[in-house]
N, C-alpha and C positions, 0 to 999 in steps of 0.2 A: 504494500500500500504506500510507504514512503516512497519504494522507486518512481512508483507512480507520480505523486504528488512531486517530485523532485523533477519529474517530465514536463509534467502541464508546466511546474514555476520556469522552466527552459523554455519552452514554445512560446509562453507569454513574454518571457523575457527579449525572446528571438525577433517579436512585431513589436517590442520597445510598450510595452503592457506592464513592465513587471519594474521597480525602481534597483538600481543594483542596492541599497542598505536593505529593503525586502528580500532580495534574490541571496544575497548573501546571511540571513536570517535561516531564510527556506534550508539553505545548504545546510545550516549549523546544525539546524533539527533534525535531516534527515539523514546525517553523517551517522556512520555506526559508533559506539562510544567505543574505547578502548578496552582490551583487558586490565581490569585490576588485582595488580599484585595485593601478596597482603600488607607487607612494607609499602607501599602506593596509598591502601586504606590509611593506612595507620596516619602515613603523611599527612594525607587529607585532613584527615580526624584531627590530629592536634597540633599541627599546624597554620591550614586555614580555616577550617571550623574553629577549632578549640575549644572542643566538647566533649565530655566524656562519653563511655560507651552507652550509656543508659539516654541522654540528651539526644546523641549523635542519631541513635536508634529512632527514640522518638520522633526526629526533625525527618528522618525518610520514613517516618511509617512500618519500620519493619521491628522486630525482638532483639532485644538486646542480645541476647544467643546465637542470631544472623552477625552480627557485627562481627561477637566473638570468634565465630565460625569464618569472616571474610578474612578477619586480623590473624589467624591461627597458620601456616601454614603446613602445619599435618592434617588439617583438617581439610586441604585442596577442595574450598568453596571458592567461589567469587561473584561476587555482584554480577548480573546481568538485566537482561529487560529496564524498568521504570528506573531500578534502581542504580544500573549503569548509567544510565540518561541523568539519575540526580547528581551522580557523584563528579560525572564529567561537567557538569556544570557549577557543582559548590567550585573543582578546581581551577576554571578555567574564567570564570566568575564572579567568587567569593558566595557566601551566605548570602546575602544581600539578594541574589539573585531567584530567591527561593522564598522570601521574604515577601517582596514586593507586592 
């Protein structure tokens, strides 16, 4: 569905429909998020969040047990879906961005 959407925002863009800060929005969304490490998590987390894991948890909606399990690396979890999409954005971002 995003490749789709990431078409149509090309073809609009292609007949000058589409503004490039739009165009370059669309792309941001529809980019896949990266793999995150658990050392990556952890970054993130206290870092530029600067939350603990119960907080951190809270603020993406997911158990504090998910975190633990993303930050663990014997535990070979790692964020994906919604939550790769939140994390790539607290980093690239800040909070703030999540906030708003």
């Amino acid at each position: 569905m995003l490749q789709e959407l990431l078409e149509t925002a090309e073809d609009l863009n292609g007949y000058g429909l589409m503004s490039k800060p739009n165009m370059a929005k669309i792309r941001g969304l529809c980019e896949e998020p990266p793999e995150y490490t658990p050392e990556r998590v952890v970054s993130i987390r206290t870092g530029i969040a600067k939350m603990s894991q119960a907080v951190f948890a809270s603020f993406l909606n997911v158990s504090v047990s998910t975190v633990q399990k993303w930050e663990s690396p014997a535990a070979n979890k790692h964020p994906s879906g919604a939550a790769a999409k939140l994390l790539q954005l607290v980093e690239t971002k800040g909070v703030e961005a999540l906030i708003a």
